[in-house]
C-alpha positions in Angstrom: -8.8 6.6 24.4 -9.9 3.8 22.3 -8.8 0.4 23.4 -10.8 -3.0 22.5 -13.4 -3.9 20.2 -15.8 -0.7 19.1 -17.6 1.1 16.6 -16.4 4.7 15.3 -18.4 6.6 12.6 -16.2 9.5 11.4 -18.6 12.3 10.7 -16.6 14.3 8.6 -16.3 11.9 5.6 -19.2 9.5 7.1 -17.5 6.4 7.5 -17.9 3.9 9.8 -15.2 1.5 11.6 -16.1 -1.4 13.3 -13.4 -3.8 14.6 -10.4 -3.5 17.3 -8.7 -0.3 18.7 -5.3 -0.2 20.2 -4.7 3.4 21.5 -7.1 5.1 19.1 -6.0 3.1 16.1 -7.2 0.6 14.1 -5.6 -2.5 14.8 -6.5 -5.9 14.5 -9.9 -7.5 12.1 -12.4 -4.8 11.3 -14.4 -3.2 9.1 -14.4 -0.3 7.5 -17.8 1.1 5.6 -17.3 4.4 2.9 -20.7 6.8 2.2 -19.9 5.9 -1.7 -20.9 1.9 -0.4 -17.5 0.5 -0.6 -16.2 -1.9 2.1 -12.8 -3.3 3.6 -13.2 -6.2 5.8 -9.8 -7.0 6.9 -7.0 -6.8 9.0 -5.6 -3.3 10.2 -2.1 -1.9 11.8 -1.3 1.4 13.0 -4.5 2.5 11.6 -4.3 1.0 7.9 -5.5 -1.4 5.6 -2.3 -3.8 6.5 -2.1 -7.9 5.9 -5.0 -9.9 4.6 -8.4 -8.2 3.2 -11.4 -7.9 1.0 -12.7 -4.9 -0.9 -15.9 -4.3 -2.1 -16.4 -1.4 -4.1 -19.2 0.5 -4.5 -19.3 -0.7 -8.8 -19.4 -4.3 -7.6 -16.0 -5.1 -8.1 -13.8 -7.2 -5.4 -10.3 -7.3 -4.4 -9.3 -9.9 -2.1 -5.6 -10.4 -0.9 -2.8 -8.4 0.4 -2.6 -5.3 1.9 0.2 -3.0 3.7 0.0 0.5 4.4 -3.6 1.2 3.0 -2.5 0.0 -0.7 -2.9 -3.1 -2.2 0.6 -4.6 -1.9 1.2 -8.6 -3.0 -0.6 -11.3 -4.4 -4.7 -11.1 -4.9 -7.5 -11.8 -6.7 -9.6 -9.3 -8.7 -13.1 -9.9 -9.5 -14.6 -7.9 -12.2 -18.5 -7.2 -11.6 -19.3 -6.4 -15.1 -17.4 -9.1 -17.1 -18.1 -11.7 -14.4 -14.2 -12.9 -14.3 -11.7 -13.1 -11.6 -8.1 -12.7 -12.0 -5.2 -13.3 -9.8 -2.1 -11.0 -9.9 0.7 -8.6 -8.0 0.2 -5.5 -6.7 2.8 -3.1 -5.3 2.2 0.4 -3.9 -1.9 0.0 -4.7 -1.2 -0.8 -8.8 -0.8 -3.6 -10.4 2.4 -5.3 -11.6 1.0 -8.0 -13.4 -1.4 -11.0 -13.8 -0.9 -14.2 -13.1 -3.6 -16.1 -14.7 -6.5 -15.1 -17.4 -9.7 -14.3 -16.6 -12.0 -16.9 -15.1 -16.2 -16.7 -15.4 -17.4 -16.5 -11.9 -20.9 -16.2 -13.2 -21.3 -13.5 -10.7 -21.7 -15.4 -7.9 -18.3 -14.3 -6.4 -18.5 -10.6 -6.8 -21.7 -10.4 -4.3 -21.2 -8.6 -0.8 -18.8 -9.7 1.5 
């Protein structure tokens, strides 16, 4: 049984989690690395994306805000790699609901790794 901070690489789908583990879930801060290059640093319940975190994907593109049950699920901010904006809006169930400001130049510097 997993209990306490460790590092799990699932070799199935080769992904890594690295963070806390309460009774073989995720739970607590961690991080969670995808084959493709994407990344979700964050918090964690019962095994998912749940609370406050970042994700990288593998396009350059960032989401950082709120999470619950492995979807995007509140308030965040999107940062679009190619355009070099970030916008903030709502998302519910993993889609978004709307935006809540317009597009702001980041320059890039914002949509670098974590």
């Amino acid at each position: 049984m997993f209990h306490g901070y460790g590092v799990y690489y699932f070799a199935e789908s080769e992904k890594t989690y690295e963070g806390q583990f309460i009774e073989n879930q995720f739970e607590g801060k961690g991080k969670l690395t995808f084959k493709d290059g994407r990344q979700y640093t964050g918090d964690f319940k019962a095994g998912k994306k749940d609370g406050q975190g970042t994700m990288l994907q593998a396009d350059g593109n960032k989401y950082i805000g709120a999470w619950k049950n492995d979807e995007k699920h509140g308030i965040g901010i999107f940062y679009d790699a190619k355009d070099e904006t970030k916008k903030q809006g709502t998302w519910k169930d993993g889609k978004r609901t709307a935006w809540l400001s317009k597009p702001i130049k980041t320059g890039g510097e914002n949509n670098r790794m974590l």
